[in-house]
N, C-alpha and C positions, 0 to 999 in steps of 0.2 A: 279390473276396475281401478280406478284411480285411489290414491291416500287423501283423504280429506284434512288437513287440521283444524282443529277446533276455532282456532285464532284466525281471523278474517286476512290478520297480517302479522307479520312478525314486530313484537312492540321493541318501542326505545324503553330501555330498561332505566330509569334515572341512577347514579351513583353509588344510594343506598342499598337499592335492591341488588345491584352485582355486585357489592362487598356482602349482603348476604349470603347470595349464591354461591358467590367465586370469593371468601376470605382469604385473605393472605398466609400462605403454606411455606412453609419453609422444612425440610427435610432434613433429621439427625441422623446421623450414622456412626458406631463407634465401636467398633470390634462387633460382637454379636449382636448389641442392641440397633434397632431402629426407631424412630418414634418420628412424630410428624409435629411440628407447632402449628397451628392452627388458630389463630387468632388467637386468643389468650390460654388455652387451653394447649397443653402436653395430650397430645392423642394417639392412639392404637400405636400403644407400645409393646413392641415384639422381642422375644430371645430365640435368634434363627432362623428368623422367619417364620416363627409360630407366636400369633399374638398370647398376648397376657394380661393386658392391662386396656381397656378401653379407652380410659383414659385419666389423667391428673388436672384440678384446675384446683382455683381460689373462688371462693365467694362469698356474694353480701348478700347479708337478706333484712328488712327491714323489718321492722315489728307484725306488720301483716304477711310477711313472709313472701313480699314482693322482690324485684333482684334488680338493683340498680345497675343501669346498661355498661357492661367495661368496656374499654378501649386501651389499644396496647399505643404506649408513648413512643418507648423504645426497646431495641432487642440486638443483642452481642453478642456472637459465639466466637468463639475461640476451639483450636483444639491442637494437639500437640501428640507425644508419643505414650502418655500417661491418660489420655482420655479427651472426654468433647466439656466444653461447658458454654450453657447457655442461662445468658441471665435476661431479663424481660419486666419492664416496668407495665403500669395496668392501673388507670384512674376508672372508678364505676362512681357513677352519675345519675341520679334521678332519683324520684319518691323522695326530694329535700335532702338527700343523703349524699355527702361528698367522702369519698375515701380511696386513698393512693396505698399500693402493694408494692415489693419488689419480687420476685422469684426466682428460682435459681434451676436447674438440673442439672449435675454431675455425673459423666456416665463414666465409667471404669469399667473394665472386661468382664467384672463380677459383679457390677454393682448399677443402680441408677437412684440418687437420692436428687428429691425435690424439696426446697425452703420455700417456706414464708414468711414474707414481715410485711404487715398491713397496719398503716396509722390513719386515723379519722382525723378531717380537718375541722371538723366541727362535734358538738355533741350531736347525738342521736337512739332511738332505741332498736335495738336488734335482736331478732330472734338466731342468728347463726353467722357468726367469721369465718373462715381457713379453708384445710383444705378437703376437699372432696378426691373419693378413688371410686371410679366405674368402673364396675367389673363385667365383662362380657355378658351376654344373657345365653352364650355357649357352655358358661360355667354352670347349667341346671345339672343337678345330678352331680355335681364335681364334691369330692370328700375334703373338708377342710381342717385346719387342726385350728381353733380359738386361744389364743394366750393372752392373760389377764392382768393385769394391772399388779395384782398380789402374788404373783407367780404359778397361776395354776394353769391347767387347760383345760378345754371342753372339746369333744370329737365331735366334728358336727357335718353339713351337710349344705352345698347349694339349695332352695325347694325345691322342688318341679312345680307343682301348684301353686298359685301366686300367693305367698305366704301375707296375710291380713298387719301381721306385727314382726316387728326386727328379727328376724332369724337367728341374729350374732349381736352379743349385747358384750359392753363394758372389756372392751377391743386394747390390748398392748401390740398384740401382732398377729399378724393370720400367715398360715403353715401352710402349703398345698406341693403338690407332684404331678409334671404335665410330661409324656412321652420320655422319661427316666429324666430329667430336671425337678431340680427340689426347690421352690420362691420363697423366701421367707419377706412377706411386708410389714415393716416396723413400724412404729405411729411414736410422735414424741410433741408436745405442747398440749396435749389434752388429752381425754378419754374418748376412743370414736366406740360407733354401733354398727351396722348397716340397715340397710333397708331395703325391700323388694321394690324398685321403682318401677315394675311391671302393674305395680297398681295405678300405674297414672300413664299406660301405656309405653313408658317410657324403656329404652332398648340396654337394661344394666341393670346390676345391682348397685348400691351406694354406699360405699362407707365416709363416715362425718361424722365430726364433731361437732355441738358439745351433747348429751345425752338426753331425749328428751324428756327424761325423767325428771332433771333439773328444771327450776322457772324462767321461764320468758313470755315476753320479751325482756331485756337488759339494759340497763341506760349504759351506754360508750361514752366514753367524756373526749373530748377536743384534744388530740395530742395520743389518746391510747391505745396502746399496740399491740399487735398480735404477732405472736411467732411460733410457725410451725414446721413438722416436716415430717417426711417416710420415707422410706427406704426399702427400695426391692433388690433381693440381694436373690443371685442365680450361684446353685451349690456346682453345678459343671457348665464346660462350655461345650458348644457344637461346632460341628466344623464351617468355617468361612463361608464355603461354599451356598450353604442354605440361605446364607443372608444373602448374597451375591443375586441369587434365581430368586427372589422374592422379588428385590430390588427392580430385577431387570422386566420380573413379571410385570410390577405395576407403574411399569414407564415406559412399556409396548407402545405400539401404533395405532391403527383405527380398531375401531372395536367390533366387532360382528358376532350376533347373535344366532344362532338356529333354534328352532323353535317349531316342535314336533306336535299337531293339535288331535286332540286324542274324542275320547269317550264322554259322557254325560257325566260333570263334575257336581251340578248345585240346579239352581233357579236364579235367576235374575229379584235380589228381594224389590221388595217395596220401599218406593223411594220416598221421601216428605219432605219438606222445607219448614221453616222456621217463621212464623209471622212478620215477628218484628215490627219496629215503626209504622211502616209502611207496606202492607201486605199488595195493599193494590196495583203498585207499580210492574209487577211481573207477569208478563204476558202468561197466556194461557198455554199450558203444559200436559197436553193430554196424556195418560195416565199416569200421573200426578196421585200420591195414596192419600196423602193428607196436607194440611196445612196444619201445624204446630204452635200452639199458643199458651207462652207462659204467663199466669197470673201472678203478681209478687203481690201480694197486701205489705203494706205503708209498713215500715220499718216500726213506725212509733206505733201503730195497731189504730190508730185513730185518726177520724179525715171525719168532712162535713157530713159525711152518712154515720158516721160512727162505729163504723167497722173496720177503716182500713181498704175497703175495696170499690169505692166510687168509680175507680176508673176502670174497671171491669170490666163495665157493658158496653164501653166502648172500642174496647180493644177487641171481645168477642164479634161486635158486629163487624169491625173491619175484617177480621179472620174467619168468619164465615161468610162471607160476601165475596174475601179471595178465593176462597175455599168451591163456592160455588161456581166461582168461571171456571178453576179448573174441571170440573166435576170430579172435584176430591172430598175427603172427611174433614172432620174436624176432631182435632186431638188437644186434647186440655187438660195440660198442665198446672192446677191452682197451688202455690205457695201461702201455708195461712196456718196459722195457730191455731184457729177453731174448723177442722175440715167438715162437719156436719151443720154447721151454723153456714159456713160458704155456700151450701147447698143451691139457696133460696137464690144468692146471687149466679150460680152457673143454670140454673132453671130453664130459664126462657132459650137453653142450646141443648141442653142432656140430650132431648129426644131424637136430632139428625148426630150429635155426636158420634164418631168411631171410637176414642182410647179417651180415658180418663184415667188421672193421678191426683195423688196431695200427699206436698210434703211440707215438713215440718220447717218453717224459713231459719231456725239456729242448728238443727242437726243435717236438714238437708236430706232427709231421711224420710221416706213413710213412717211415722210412727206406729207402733202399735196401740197404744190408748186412741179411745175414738176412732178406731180402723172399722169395727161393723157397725157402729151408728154411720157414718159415711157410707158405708158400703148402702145399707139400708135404707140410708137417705134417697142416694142417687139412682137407687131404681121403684121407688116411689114416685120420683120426681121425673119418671120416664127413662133416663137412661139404661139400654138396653147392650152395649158394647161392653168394647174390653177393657174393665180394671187393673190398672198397672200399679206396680206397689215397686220399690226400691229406692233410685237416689235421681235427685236432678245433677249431681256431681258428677264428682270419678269412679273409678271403678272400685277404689280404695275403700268408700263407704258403700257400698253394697258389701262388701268383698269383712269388712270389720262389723258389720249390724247383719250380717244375715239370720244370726239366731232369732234377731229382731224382728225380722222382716217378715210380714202377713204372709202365714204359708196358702191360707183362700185366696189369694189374687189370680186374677187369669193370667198373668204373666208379670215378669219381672221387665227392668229398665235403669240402664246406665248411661251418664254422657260422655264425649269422649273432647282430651283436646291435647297436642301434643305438644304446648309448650309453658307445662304444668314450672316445669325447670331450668328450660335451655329453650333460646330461638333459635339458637344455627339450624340452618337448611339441613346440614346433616342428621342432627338430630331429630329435627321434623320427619326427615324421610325416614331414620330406623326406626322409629315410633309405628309405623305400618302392619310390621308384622307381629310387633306386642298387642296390636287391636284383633289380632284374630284369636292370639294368647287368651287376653282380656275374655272376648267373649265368649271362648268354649269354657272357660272358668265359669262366667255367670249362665250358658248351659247349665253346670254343672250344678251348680246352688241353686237353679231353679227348677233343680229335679223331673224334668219333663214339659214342664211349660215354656211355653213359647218367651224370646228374649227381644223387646224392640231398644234400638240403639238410639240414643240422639241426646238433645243435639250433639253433632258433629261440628266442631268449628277448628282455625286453626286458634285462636286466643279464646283463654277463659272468658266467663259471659260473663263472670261472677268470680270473688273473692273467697272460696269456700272456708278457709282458711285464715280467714283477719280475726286480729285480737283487736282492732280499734273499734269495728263497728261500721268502718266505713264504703258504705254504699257507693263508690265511685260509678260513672258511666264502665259499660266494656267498652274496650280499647278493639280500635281495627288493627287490621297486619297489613302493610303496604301492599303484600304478595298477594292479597285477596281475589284480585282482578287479573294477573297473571297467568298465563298459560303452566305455571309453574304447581300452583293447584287446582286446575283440573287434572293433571298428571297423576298431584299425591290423592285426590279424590277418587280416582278411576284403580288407583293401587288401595285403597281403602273400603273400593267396594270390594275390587275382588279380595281381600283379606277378611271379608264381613259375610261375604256368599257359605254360607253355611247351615247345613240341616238345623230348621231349630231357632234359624235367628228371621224374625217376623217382619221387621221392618229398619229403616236405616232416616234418618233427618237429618238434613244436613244445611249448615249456612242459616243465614237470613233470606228473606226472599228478595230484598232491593237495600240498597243505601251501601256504607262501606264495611258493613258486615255482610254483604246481599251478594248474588250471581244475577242482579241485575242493576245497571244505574237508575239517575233518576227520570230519563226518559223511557226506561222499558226495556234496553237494548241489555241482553243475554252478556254474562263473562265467559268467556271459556271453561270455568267450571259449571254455570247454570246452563251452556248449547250441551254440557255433558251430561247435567242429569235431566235435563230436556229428552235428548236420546235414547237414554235407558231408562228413565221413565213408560217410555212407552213400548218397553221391552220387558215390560213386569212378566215375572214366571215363565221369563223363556226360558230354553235351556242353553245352559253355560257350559262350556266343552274345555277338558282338561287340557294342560300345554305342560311338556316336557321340554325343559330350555336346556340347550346344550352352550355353556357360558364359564368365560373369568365370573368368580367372586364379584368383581365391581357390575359388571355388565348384567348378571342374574340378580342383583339387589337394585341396580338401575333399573330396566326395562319392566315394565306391565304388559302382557297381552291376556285382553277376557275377549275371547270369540262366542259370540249369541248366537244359536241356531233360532229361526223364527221361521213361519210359513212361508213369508218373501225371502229367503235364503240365508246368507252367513253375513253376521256382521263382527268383524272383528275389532274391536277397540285397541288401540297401543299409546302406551305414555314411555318418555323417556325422562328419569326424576336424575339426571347426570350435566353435567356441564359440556360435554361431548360429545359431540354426532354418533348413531349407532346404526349401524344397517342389523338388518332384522332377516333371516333367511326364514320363511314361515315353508313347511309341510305340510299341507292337509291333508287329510284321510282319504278322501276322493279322488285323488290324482290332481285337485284344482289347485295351479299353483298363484301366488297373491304378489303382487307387485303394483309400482305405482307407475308404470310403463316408460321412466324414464333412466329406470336403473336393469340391473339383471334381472331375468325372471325370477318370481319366490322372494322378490328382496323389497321392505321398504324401509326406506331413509326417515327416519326419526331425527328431527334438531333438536339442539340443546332443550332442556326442561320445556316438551312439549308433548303435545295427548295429538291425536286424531283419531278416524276410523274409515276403514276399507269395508265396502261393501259387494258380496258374490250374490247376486238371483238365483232362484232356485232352481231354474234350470241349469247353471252350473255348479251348483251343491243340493245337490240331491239329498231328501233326509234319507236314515237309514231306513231297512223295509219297503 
């Protein structure tokens, strides 16, 4: 059978979007060190071809903890018999915030120190300058040594568990030993900490300054400067050669995949969509689980009803009326300070409702005060489904309130968005498998009930975060419409397919948050959850990929066994063509007939799916 893709055609990417995807890369090399520049950012820096460092950057964060966009001006390397040096200028821009950096990295045989000197063109208020260190999320489990500021240490430890609070607090230098090399990373302009960024899905640990014990946000005055810097210093060296085969490893040829499809992995979960503005616009999506509807009561708590929530009734009737083309549920969402007084206004929907929640609109949190007068309410008021108690945020607040969190709930709920801290594409895409991190954590805290996921978006909906107060619209991501996420959607479910986990929302349903426009017509990520939508609870069949590094953290394959036979979905989240050699259990081999047999051609950042009848995939038995 033929490879479908998603995308009707292969789109004109505009400018922005392929400085996205494809940023400008530039490649260090310097006796044993490697490291890559990568638009502003120092990334996956290696001693030997064994990474170490994920990566080095600078950053601004504005008082709501916003990050104005940088952009590199200029970049110089030099290098000579004593080492490489690369210096790089870097203006960030937006949120009213103007501010120019310079940076530096100096790599010597022993050593790789990075500077910075950041000056503000204007005043402004900030909650964080300098510099930031990623540290692998391979480093789980790794023994660290902590050195203090006042000359002490603390023995300490990567977490496994996605640790709620800084692991490593009040940071001079961190001590570690990888395959007989001994790092030592120095810190010098301020005091750093780290922090589990696995709470925000994100693929590292962090270390940063300044502490957040101190206050912010800070006023920066016009002209004030920041200067920082660290230093990773390697106690031996390796031989040449390992840098050499790394090098040459990841500047190969074409890429080709195999891809072994094995046994009964999971279920196909329950897929949902997001109401949004405009629920109506998206065609009908047969098995479709629910339709998701956030209630936000009025910031100020008052509106012509006097409650905050006049607009309620109208957003419910639009999200059950989509709700019913598809013959989906209705899952609601109310944001409100009084959740038992809300009651009266979600009323006239409790009884066809599937999932109910309420969270607190300043912790973001189910609260526990007024958790069984709500509860009690709502099945008085006829609601008969599933009470969800957790966070409409990140995982972070679930992950920090859980003592908090109603342990009577039928189930728990977190959102997800992957660019809590960073837009690079790369970043987007290792954020995938910290979602499956994420959720066997809130397994975990949810003690045996069931975990529904959502929303799923690529941008925050919401500020969780702001010290201003301010309620901005959510911003769209140009990529939204792109075949580039349906890719990372289709690697998000299968990172999500897991015992335990109930449900998955994802997107809006129409507009520039939506997977549909505004005449109705599907994106490539909504023809995808279109697809597996109506592939609820099938079963999802293991794949052993035989791959580079790059090409196994590229490539997605979920194959769905169903009655009408095998469907195999594949994304490729890489800049680079990938042939895919598939195996399957039955002797059936899977190509798109215009290549070798077993083989399909994946283009750049694109999703499709191959389909086998069942007379040629036989189930087992």
């Amino acid at each position: 059978m033929s490879f479908q893709p998603l995308a009707d055609t292969q789109p004109v990417l505009s400018a922005s979007v392929q400085a996205r995807l494809a940023p400008p890369l530039r490649v260090l090399s310097a006796g044993p060190w490697t490291a890559r520049l990568v638009g502003d950012e120092l990334a996956h820096i290696s001693y030997a071809g064994r990474p170490v460092l994920r990566a080095v950057k600078a950053v601004v964060r504005d008082q709501d903890w916003r990050t104005p966009q940088p952009s590199v001006r200029s970049i110089e390397i030099t290098q000579d018999d004593d080492g490489l040096h690369a210096r790089w200028t870097v203006a960030f821009a937006g949120y009213g915030v103007e501010y120019g950096a310079v940076l530096s990295a100096v790599f010597t045989p022993a050593t790789v120190e990075i500077s910075f000197e950041g000056t503000a063109a204007h005043a402004f208020r900030s909650n964080r300058i300098g510099l930031v260190v990623l540290h692998p999320p391979a480093d789980t489990g790794k023994d660290i040594t902590v050195e203090h500021p006042d000359g002490g240490s603390t023995a300490a430890q990567f977490p496994g568990d996605i640790s709620p609070h800084q692991p490593f607090m009040d940071i001079a230098a961190l001590e570690w030993a990888d395959a007989g090399t001994a790092f030592r990373l120095s810190f010098t302009g301020d005091v750093f900490e780290t922090e589990d960024q696995r709470n925000w899905t994100d693929a590292s640990f962090k270390t940063y300054s300044t502490p957040l014990s101190r206050p912010f946000p800070v006023d920066v005055a016009a002209g004030g400067t920041v200067r920082q810097s660290v230093l990773l210093e390697a106690a031996t060296l390796e031989p040449q050669e390992a840098v050499e085969a790394a090098a040459a490893a990841d500047a190969r040829g074409p890429r080709v995949v195999t891809a072994h499809i094995g046994g009964e992995s999971g279920r196909v979960p329950a897929l949902a969509v997001v109401a949004g503005p405009q629920p109506g616009r998206l065609p009908a999506i047969p098995g479709l689980d629910a339709v998701l509807v956030e209630l936000v009561e009025d910031s100020e708590g008052i509106d012509s009803s006097g409650s905050g929530r006049s607009g309620w009734a109208a957003q419910l009737h639009a999200a059950a009326a989509a709700a019913a083309v598809h013959g989906a549920g209705l899952d609601i969402r109310a944001v409100t300070a009084d959740p038992a007084g809300a009651v009266a206004d979600l009323a006239p929907y409790l009884a066809e409702a599937k999932r109910l929640a309420v969270f607190h609109p300043a912790s973001h949190v189910t609260e526990p005060d007024g958790w069984q007068e709500f509860k009690a309410s709502a099945r008085v008021a006829g609601f008969s489904g599933i009470l969800l108690a957790g966070t409409r945020a990140h995982f972070t607040e679930l992950n920090r309130d859980s003592s908090r969190t109603p342990s009577d709930s039928d189930a728990l709920t977190f959102s997800i968005t992957p660019q809590m801290h960073s837009t690079e594409a790369a970043h987007i895409i290792e954020s995938v498998p910290m979602q499956r991190v994420a959720a066997r954590n809130a397994l975990r805290l949810a003690g045996g009930r069931p975990v529904h996921v959502g929303p799923v978006t690529l941008l925050p909906r919401f500020n969780a975060v702001a010290t201003s107060g301010d309620d901005a619209e959510a911003e769209a991501d140009e990529l939204q419409d792109q075949p580039f996420t349906a890719a990372w959607m289709l690697a998000s479910i299968r990172a999500l397919t897991l015992d335990g986990l109930a449900s998955v929302s994802y997107f809006e349903a129409s507009g520039p948050r939506g997977i549909s426009d505004a005449g109705g017509r599907l994106s490539p990520a909504g023809e995808l959850l279109k697809q597996l939508a109506a592939l609820r609870d099938s079963v999802v069949l293991a794949v052993d990929v035989e791959a580079g590094p790059a090409e196994a953290d590229a490539v997605t394959l979920y194959p769905v066994r169903s009655p009408e036979g095998l469907v195999i979905f594949a994304g490729n989240l890489s800049g680079a063509a990938v042939a895919v050699d598939v195996r399957l259990p039955h002797g059936v081999n899977a190509g798109d007939g215009d290549t070798a047999p077993g083989r399909l051609a994946l283009g750049p950042w694109s999703a499709g799916v191959v389909r086998f009848p069942a007379a040629d995939f036989p189930a087992p038995g």
